[in-house]
C-alpha positions as CSV (number, residue, x, y, z in Angstrom):
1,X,-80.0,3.7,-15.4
2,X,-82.6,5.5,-12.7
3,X,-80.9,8.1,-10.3
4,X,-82.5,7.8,-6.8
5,X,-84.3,10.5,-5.5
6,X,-85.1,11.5,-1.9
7,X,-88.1,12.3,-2.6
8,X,-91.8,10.2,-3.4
9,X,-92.7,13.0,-5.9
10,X,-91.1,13.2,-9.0
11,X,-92.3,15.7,-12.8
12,X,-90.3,16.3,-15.5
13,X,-88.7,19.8,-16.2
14,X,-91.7,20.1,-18.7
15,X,-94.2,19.4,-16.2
16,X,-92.5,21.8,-13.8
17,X,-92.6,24.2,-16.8
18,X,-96.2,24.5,-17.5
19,X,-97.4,24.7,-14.1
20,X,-95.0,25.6,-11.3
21,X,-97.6,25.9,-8.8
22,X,-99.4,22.5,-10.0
23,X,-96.0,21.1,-9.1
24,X,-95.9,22.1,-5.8
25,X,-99.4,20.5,-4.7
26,X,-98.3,17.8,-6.6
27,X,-95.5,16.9,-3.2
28,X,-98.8,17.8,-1.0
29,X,-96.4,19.8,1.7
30,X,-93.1,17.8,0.6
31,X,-90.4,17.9,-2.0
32,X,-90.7,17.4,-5.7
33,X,-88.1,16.6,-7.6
34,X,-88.1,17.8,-11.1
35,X,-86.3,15.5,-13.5
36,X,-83.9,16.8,-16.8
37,X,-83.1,13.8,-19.0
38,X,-84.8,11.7,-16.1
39,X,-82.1,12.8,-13.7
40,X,-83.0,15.2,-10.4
41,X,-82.2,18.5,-12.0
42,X,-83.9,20.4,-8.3
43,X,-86.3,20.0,-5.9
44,X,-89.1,22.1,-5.8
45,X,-90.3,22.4,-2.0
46,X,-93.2,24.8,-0.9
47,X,-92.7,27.8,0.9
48,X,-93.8,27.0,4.4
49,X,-91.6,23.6,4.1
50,X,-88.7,26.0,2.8
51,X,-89.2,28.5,6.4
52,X,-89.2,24.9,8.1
53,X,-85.8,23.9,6.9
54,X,-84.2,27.3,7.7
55,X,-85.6,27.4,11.7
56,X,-84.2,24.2,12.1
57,X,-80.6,25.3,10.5
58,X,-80.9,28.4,12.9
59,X,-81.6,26.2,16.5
60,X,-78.9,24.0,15.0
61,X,-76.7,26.8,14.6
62,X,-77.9,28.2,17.9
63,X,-77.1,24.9,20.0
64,X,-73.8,25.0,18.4
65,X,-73.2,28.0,19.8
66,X,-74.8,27.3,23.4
67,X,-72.8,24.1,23.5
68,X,-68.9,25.6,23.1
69,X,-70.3,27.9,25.8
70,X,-71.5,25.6,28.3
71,X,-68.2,25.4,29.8
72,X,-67.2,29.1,30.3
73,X,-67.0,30.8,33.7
74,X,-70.3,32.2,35.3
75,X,-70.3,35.9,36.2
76,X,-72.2,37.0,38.8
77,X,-74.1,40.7,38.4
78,X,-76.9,41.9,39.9
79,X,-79.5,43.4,38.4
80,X,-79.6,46.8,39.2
81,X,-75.4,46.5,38.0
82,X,-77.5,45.9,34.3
């Protein structure tokens, strides 16, 4: 029975094995999954695809934060008060 994968790009653990790096230009800039026993064991993303993901977790993170304080009081200060 196939597992789906969310990913176009698929090599098996031995593939992944002999080559790492053949792997990764294998996904050209996305996701490969490597496949144990024809099941997604991991994915194997490249490292600029890997900084992408985190940026977007941190302004996620950071609009979280900006939005539960949208509604808090204003204080007024001027600058030389800094």
């Amino acid at each position: 029975m196939p597992h789906p994968t969310k990913v176009e790009t698929c090599v098996t653990i031995s593939e992944f094995k002999k080559n790492p790096s053949a792997t990764v230009a294998r996904g050209d800039g996305f996701p490969v999954a490597v496949l144990n026993r024809n099941k997604p064991d991991f994915y194997c993303i490249p490292a600029a695809a890997w900084e992408k993901i985190l940026e977007l977790i941190e302004d996620v993170e950071l609009n979280i934060t900006a939005d539960s304080r949208q509604n808090q009081a204003v204080i007024g200060l001027e600058l030389d008060d800094l």
